[in-house]
VEXNUKOL-793622 format. One record per residue (C-alpha): chain; residue in one letter; x, y, z. Coordinates in pm, 1 decimal, padded with zeros to 6 digits. Layout:
PT:ch:aa:x:y:z
PT:A:A:X:Y:Z
...
***
This chain:
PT:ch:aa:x:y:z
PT:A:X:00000.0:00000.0:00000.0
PT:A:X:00137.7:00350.0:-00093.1
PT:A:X:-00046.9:00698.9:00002.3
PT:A:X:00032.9:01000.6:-00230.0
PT:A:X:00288.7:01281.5:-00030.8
PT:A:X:00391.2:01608.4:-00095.6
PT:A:X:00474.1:01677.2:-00453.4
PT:A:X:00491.9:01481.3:-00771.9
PT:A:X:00575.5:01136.7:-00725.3
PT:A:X:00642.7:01126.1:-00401.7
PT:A:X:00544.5:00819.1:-00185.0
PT:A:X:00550.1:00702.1:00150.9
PT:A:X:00528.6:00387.6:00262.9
PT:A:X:00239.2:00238.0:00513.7
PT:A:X:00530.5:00195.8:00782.5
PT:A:X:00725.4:00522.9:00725.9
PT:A:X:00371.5:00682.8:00763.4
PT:A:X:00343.6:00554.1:01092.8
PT:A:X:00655.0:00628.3:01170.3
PT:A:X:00594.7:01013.1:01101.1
PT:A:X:00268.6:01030.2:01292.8
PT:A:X:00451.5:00862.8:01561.9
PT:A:X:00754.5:01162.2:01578.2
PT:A:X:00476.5:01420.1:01585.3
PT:A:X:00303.2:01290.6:01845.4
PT:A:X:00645.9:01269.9:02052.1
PT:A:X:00703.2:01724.8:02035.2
PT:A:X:00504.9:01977.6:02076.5
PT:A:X:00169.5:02075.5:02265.9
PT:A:X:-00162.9:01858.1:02216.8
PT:A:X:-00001.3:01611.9:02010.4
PT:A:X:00014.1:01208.8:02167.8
PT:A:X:-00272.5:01049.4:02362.5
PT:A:X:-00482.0:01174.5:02642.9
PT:A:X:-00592.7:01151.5:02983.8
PT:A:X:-00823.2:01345.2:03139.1
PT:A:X:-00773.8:01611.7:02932.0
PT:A:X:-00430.6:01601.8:02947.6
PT:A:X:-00240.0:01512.7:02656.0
PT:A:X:00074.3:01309.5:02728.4
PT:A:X:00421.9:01105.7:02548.4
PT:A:X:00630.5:00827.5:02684.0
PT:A:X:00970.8:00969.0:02751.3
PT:A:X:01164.6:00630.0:02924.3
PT:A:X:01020.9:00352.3:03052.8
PT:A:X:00760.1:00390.6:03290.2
PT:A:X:00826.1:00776.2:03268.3
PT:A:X:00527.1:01030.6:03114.2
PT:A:X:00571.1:01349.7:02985.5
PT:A:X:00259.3:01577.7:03011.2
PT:A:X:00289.7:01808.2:02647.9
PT:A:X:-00065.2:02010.6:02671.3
PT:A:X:-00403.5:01996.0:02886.5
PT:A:X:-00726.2:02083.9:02698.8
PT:A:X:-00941.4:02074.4:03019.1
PT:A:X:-01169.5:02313.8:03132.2
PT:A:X:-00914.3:02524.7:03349.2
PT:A:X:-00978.3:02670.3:03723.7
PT:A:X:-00808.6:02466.6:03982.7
PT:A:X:-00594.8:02150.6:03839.4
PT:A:X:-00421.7:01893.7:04001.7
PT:A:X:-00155.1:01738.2:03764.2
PT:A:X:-00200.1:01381.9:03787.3
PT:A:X:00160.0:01170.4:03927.1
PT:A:X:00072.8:00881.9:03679.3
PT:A:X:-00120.8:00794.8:03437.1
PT:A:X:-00325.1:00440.2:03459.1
PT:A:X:-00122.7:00146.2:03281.1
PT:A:X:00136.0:00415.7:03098.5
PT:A:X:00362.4:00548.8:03354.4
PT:A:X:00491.9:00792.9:03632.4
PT:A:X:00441.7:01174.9:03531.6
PT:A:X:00789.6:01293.9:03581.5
PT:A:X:00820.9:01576.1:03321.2
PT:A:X:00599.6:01888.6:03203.1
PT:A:X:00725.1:01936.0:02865.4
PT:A:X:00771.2:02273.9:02685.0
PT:A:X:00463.4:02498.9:02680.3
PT:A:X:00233.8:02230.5:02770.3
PT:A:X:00011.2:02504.0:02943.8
PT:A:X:00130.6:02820.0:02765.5
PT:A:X:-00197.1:03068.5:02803.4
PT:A:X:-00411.5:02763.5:02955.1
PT:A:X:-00697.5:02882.5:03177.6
PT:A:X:-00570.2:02762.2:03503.9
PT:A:X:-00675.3:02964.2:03821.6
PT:A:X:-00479.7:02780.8:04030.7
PT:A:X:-00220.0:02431.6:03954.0
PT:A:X:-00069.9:02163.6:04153.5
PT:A:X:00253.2:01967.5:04051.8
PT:A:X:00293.6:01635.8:04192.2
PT:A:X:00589.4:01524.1:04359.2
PT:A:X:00645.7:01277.1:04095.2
PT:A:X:00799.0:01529.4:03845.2
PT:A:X:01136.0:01658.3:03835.9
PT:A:X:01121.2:01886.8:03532.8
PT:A:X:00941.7:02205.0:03389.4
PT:A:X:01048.7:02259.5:03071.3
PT:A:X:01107.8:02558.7:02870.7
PT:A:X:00776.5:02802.3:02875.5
PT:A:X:00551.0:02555.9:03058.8
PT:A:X:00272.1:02773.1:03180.3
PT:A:X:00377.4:03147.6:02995.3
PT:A:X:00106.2:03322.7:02908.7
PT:A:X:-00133.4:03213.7:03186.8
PT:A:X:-00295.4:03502.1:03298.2
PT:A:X:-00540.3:03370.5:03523.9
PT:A:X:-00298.5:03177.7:03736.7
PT:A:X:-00258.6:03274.8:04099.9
PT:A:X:-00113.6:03038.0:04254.3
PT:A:X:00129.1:02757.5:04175.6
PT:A:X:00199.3:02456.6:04435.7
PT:A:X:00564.8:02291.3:04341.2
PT:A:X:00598.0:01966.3:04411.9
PT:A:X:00928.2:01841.1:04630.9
PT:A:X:01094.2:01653.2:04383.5
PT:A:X:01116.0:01922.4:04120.2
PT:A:X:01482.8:01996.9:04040.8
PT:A:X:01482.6:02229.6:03744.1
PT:A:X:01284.5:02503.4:03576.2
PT:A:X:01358.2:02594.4:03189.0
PT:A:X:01368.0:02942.6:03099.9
PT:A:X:01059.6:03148.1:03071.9
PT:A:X:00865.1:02879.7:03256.9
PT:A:X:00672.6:03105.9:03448.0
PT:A:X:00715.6:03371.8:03227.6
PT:A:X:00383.6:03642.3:03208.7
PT:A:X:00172.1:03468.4:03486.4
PT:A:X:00046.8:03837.0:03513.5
PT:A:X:-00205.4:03725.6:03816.8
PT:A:X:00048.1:03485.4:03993.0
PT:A:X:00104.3:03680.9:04360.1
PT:A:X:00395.9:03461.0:04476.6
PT:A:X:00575.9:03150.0:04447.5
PT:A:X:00759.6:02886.8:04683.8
PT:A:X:01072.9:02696.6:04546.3
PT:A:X:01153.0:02422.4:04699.9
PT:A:X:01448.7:02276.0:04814.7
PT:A:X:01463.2:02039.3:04608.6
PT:A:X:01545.4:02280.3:04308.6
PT:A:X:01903.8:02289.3:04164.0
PT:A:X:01868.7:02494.4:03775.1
PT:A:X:01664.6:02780.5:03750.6
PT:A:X:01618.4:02884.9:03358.0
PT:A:X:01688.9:03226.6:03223.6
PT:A:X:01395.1:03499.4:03338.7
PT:A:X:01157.9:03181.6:03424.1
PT:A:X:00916.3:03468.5:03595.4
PT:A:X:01013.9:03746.9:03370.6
PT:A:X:00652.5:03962.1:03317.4
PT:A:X:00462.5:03854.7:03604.2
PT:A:X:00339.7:04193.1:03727.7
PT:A:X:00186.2:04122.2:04016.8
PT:A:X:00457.6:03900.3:04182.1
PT:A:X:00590.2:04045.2:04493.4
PT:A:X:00809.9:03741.8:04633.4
PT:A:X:00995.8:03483.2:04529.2
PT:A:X:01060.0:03239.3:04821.2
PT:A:X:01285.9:02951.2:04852.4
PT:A:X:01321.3:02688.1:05072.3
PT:A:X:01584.3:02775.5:05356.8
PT:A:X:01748.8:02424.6:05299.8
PT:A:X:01772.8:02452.2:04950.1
PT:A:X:02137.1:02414.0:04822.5
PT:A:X:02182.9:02623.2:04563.0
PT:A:X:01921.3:02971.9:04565.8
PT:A:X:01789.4:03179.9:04804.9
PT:A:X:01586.4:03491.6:04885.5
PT:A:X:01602.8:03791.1:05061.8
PT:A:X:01290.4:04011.7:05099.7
PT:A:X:01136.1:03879.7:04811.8
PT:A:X:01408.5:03881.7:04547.0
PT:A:X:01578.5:03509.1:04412.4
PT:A:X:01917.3:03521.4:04455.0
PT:A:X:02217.1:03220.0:04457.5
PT:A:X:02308.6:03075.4:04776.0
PT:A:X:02577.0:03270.9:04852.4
PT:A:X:02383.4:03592.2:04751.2
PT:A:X:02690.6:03708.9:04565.6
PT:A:X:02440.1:03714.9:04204.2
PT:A:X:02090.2:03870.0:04186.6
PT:A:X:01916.7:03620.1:03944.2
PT:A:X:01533.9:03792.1:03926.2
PT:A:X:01364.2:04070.8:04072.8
PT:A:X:01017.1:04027.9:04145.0
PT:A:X:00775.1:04186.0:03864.6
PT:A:X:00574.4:04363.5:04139.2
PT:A:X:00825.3:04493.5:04322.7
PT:A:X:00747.3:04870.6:04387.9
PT:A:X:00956.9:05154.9:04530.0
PT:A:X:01295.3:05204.6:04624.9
PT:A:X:01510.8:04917.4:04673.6
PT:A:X:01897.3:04856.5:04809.0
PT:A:X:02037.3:04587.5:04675.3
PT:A:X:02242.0:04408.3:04920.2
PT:A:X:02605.8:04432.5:04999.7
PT:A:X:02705.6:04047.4:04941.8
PT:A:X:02618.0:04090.9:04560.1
PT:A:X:02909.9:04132.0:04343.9
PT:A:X:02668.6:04074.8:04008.0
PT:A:X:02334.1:04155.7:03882.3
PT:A:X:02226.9:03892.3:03618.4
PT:A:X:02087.4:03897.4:03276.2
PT:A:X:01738.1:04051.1:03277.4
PT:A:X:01738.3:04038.0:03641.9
PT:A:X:01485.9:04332.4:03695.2
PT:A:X:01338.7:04374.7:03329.0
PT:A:X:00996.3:04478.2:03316.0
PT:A:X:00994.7:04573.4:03721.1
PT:A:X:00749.6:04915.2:03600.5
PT:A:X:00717.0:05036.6:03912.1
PT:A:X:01051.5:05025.3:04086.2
PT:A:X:01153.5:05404.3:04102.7
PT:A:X:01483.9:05366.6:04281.6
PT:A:X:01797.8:05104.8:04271.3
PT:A:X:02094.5:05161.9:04474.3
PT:A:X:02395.5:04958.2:04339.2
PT:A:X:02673.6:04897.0:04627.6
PT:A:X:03014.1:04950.3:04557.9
PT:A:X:03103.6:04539.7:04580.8
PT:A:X:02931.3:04501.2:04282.1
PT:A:X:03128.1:04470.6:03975.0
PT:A:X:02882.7:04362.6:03674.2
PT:A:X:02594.9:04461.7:03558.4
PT:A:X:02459.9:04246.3:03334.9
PT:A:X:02252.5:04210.6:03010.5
PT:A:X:01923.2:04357.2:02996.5
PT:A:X:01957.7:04388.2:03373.1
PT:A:X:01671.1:04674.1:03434.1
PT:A:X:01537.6:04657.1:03060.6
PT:A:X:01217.9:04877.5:03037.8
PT:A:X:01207.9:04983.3:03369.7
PT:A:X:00958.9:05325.2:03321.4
PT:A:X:00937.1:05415.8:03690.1
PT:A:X:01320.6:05410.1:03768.3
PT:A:X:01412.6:05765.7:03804.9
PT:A:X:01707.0:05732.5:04061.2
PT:A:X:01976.3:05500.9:03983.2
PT:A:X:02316.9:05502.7:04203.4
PT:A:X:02594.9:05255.4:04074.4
PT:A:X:02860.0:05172.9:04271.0
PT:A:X:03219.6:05244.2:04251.9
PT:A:X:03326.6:04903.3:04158.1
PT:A:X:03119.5:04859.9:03871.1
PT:A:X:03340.1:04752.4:03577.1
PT:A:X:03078.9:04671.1:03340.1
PT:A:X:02752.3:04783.2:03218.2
PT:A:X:02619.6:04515.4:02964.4
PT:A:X:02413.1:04507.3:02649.2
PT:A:X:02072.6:04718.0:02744.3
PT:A:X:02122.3:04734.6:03069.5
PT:A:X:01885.7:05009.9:03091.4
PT:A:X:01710.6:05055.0:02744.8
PT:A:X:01371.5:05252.0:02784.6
PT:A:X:01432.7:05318.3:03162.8
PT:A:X:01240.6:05634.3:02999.6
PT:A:X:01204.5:05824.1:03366.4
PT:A:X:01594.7:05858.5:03406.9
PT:A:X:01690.8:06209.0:03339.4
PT:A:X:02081.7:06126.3:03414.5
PT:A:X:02316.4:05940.5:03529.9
PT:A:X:02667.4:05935.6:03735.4
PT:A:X:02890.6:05645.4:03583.0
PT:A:X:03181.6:05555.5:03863.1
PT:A:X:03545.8:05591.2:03711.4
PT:A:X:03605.9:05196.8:03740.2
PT:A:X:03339.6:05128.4:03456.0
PT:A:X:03596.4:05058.9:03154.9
PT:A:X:03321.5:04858.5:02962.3
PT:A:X:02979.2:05004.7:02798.0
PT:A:X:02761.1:04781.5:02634.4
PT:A:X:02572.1:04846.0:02319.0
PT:A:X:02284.8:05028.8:02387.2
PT:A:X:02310.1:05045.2:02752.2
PT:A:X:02069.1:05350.8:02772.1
PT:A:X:01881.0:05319.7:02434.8
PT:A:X:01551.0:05469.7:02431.6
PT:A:X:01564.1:05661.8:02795.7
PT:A:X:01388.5:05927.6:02601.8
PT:A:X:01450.1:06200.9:02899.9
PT:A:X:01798.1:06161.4:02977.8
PT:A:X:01997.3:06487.6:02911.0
PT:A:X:02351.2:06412.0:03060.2
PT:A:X:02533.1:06138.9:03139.1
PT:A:X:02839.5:06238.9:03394.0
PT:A:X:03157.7:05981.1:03376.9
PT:A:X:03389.6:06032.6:03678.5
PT:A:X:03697.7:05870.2:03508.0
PT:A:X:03844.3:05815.3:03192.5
PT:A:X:03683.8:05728.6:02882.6
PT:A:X:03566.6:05345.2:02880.7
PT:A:X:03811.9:05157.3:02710.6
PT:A:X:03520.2:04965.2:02499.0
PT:A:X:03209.1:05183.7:02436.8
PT:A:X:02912.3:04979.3:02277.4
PT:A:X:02732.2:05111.4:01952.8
PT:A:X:02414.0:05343.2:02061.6
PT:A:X:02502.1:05318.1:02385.3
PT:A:X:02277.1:05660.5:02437.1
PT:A:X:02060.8:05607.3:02155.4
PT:A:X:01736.2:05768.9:02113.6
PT:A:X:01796.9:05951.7:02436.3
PT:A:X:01703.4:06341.7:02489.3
PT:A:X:01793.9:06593.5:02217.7
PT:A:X:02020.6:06777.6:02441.6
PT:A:X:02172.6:06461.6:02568.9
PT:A:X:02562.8:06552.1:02647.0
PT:A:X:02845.4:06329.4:02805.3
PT:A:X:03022.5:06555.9:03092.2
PT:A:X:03331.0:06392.7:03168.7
PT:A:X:03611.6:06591.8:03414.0
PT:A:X:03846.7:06804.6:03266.9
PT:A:X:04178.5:06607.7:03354.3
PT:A:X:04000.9:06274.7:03238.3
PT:A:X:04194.7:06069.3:02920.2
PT:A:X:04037.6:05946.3:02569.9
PT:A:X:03769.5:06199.5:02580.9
PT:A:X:03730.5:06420.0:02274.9
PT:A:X:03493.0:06740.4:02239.6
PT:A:X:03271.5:06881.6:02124.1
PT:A:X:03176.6:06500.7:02036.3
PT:A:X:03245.2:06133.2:02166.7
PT:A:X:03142.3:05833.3:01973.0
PT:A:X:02853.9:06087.6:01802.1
PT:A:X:02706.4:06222.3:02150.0
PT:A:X:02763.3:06602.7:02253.1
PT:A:X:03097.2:06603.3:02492.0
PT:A:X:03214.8:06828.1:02665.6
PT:A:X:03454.5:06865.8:03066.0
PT:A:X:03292.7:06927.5:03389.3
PT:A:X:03453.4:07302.1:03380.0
PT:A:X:03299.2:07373.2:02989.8
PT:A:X:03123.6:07749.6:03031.4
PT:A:X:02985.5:07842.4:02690.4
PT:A:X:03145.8:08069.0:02461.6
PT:A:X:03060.6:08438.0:02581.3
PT:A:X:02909.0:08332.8:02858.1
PT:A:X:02974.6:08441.5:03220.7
PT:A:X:02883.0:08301.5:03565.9
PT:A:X:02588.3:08494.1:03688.9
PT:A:X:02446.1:08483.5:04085.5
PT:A:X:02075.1:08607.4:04085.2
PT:A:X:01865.6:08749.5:04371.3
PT:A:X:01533.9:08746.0:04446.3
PT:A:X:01320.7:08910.4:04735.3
PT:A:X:01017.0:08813.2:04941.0
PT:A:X:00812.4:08778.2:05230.7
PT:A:X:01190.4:08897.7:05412.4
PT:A:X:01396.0:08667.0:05249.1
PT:A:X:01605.3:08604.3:04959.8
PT:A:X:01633.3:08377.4:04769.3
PT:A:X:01963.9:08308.6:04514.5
PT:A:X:02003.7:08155.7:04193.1
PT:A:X:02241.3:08089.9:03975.5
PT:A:X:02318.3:08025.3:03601.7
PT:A:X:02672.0:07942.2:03369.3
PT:A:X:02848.3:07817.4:03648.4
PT:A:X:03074.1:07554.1:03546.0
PT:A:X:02930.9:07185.4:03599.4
PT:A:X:03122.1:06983.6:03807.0
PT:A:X:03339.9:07265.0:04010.5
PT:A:X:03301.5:07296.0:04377.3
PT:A:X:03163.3:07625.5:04486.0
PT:A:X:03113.2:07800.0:04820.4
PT:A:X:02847.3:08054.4:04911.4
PT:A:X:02945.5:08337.8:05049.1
PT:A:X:02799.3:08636.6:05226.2
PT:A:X:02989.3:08988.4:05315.2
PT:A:X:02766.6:09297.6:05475.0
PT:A:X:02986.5:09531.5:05349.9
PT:A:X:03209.6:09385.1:05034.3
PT:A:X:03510.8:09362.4:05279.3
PT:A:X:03461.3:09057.4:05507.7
PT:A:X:03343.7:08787.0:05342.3
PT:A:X:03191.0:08468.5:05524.4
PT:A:X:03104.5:08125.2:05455.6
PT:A:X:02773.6:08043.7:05455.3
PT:A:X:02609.6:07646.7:05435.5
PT:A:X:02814.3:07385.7:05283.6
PT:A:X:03065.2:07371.6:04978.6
PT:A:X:02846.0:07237.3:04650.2
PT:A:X:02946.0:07056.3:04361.3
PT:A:X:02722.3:07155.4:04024.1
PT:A:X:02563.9:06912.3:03817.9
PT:A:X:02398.2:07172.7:03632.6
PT:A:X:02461.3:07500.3:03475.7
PT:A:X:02136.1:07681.5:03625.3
PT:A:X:02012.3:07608.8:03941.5
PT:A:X:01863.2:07779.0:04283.9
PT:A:X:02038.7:07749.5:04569.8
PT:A:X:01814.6:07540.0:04863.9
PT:A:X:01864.8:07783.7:05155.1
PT:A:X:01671.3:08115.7:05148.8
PT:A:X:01842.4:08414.5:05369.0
PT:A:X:01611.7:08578.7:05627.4
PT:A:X:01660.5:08983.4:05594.6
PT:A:X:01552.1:09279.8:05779.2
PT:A:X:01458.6:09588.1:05550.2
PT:A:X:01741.2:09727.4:05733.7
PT:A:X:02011.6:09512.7:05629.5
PT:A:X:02256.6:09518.7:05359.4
PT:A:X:02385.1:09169.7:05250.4
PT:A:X:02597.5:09066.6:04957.6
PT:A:X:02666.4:08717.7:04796.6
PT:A:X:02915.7:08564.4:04588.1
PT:A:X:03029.5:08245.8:04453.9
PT:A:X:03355.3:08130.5:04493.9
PT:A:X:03564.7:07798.3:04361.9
PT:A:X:03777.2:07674.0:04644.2
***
């Protein structure tokens, strides 16, 4: 027996026919037989794979065998990508969660692990929008790449105090030794300090996190990774460390509320586009030399008046561009422009403002009664940028005569 294939005389055979059907029904969702709605492949002997689940959704309880086939000891790739689940139990039978298992399910609030689990793939969890928070247990020795990466509303990720190789701190997954942040919770909101035992931030590690407006980066930590706080659109404050030696690939693409940024002199690596798309940053201040490898759009798409400040005595910087961004040293004052210290007067006080100082000196305030003796008044400032108001108003009586000046120590 023959049956006609694809294109002109093509054949297959009655047993390479069966064959085929057979490979299909071994990859990819809803393919193989069924149980209960769940559809299902032999992996090993006496081991099941569940590959898809056409049920009716709510509350499931993933089934440890099935009759007469075998233990359940895998959930293959996608097998419940944007299933209706509410809620889903994994048995302790299964040891593996493959690659996007249950992405996509945006009903699911709550996930019970089972104890034997020992690895997740990547994205296995990945835009459970509804999921709250999650338990790992110690069983659990691989963690995929971003496995929760877009759940929105998760505000911890908890691990079992006796697992062997993760842990968590307030929420966040880290490795056992705490020295790498590996994910952020997607609901995380606020500021946040991340702590001083981490030494790296992994790749993606707080991408998507929309509503985390502050990050403080401590000075033991040396990487920043790829992607690491991708599309954050709260994060307006960002401190990095003084040990940071590399920023990687968009680190913080479309962080679209940063306005600028202070980059440590020990960063001698910039990824490519590190800051694309942070549509409101207008400076970028480097403390140190220029990096010795500075990544293709690393600013890209950034604020038309975006400019690079870098100090005056710094090496490889060249101005009035670098790498096709406006450059120019801390001490730059326009051409024709002079320094100018404003006054204004109210309710008996004044209030002072200035405008063309140069960014990035240290200045004093001073105040003299009559031009001769001249004293200091509130602390020594450093400008970040050309015009500004100074934060102290002086108390007057109509009677007195005060002067003000600005000096450079």
């Amino acid at each position: 027996m023959t049956i006609r294939g694809l294109g002109h005389r093509n054949f297959l055979t009655e047993a390479s026919w069966v064959l085929l059907i057979s490979l299909f029904g071994l990859s990819g969702r809803g393919f193989g037989q069924t149980y209960d709605g769940f559809s299902y492949s032999r992996t090993s002997p006496g081991g099941v794979t569940i590959t898809g689940y056409s049920g009716p959704g709510g509350a499931v309880s993933i089934p440890s065998s099935i009759p007469e086939v075998g233990t359940v000891i895998a959930i293959g790739s996608q097998a419940f990508e944007s299933c209706g689940l509410s809620s889903v139990t994994i048995p302790n039978s299964v040891t593996n969660i493959g690659d996007d298992a249950f992405d996509f399910s945006s009903s699911l609030t709550n996930i019970t692990i089972g104890d034997s689990v020992t690895s997740f793939g990547d994205l296995a969890f990945a835009a459970c929008t509804s999921l709250s928070t999650v338990t790992i247990p110690n069983s659990v020795t691989s963690i995929g790449n971003v496995a929760f990466l877009g759940c929105t509303s998760l505000r911890a990720i908890t691990v079992d105090p006796n697992n062997t190789a993760y842990s968590s701190l307030n929420g966040v997954l880290f490795n056992k030794s705490q020295s790498l942040l590996i994910q952020c919770p997607g609901g995380l909101a606020g500021a946040y300090t991340i702590p001083n035992s981490v030494t790296s931030i992994g790749d993606s590690a707080f991408q998507g996190c929309t509503s985390v407006a502050s990050v403080t980066i401590p000075d033991g930590v040396t990487n920043i990774a790829y992607g690491a706080f991708d599309a954050c659109t709260s994060l307006a404050s960002l401190t990095i460390g003084n040990s940071v030696t590399s920023i990687g690939d968009g680190a913080f693409e479309f962080c679209t509320k940063l306005t600028s940024i202070t980059i440590p002199n020990s960063v001698t690596s910039i990824g490519v586009m590190v800051f694309l798309g942070c549509s409101n940053m207008t400076s970028a201040y480097f403390q140190g030399n220029s990096p010795s490898s500075f990544g293709a759009d690393a600013f890209g798409l950034t604020a038309s008046s975006f400019t690079i400040y870098y100090p005056a005595t710094a090496t490889g910087w060249t101005t009035p561009t670098e790498n096709g961004y406006r450059a120019r040293p801390y001490n730059y004052t326009p051409s024709q422009q002079l320094p100018v210290l404003s006054l204004a007067r109210s309710l008996g006080a004044v209030t002072l403002s200035f405008n063309g100082v140069g960014l990035g000196t240290n200045y004093q305030l001073q105040v003299s009664t009559d031009l001769s003796t001249w004293t200091n008044t509130g602390p020594a400032f450093t400008v970040n940028n050309a015009t500004g108001v100074y934060p102290q108003p002086f108390a007057v009586r109509s009677s007195e005569q005060l002067f003000f000046r600005l000096v450079s120590p």
